[in-house]
C-alpha positions, 0 to 999 in steps of 0.5 A, a space after each residue: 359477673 365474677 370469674 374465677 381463673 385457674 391457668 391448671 385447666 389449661 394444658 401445656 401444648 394446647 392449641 387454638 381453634 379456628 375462630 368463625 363467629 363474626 361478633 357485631 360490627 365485623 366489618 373487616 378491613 384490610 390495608 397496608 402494602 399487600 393489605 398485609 395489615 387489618 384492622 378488626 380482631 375478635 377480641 376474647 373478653 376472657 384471654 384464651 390463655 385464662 379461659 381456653 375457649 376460643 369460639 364462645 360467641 358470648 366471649 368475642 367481640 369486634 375489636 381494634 389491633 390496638 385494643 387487643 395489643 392493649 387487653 393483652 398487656 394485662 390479660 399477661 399480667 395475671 397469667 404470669 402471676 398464676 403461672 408463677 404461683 402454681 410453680 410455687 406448688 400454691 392453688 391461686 385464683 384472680 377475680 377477673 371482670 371484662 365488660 364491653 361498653 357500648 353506647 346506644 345501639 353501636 354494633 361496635 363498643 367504645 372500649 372495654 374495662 378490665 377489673 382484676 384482683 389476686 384473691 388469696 394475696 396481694 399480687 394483681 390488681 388493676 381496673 383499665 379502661 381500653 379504648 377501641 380505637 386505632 391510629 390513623 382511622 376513623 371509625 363509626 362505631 354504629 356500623 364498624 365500618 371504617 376510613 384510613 386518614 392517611 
């Protein structure tokens, strides 16, 4: 599936929902001094930033802080070219494909691949593959449950 991004459909000074859907393998955990720090997200295959939904059981899945650190670096990259372009008067677009990989029947995927290209100019084009993983744990991917090594 292709989608096309448009960041004009997203208002300034839009504000985020609360998230409830629990995606597979939510199993959250919690650690650090005041288990100030967790270790599971609900990651957006499509940013918020790019699509404006924010509670779309079929747009979330369970993902690391590492790995939603990571989506974002990119999901950055084609806003600030959109943005940059629409203040330039220009209408442009970015073919834009995120497809979670999992393996067998894991409740929790491996990771994602991030496939992006500018279409009416050269501008993005990228195609990443990010691991879900995080430092210091271990994780079983069939179940999302987890252990800290250190």
């Amino acid at each position: 599936m292709r989608i096309f991004v448009n960041l004009r459909c997203q208002k300034n000074g839009t504000k985020r929902g609360n998230i409830s859907y629990k995606p597979t393998g939510w199993v959250q955990y919690l650690y650090g001094e005041n288990n100030s720090k967790h270790l599971y997200e609900r990651c957006h295959l499509i940013a918020w930033q790019l699509g404006n939904e924010n509670n779309n059981k079929l747009n979330l899945l369970t993902g690391t802080s590492e790995m939603n650190t990571a989506m974002i670096e990119y999901e950055n990259i084609i806003a600030n070219w959109i943005k940059q372009k629409n203040k330039q008067g220009k209408d442009y677009h970015v073919l834009y494909r995120v497809t979670p990989i999992y393996q067998g029947d894991n409740k929790l995927a491996t990771g994602v691949e991030l496939e992006a290209k500018s279409v009416e100019e050269e501008g993005v084009l990228f195609n990443k593959f990010i691991y879900n993983v995080q430092k210091n744990f271990k994780i079983d991917y069939s179940t999302g449950k987890a252990e800290l090594l250190e």
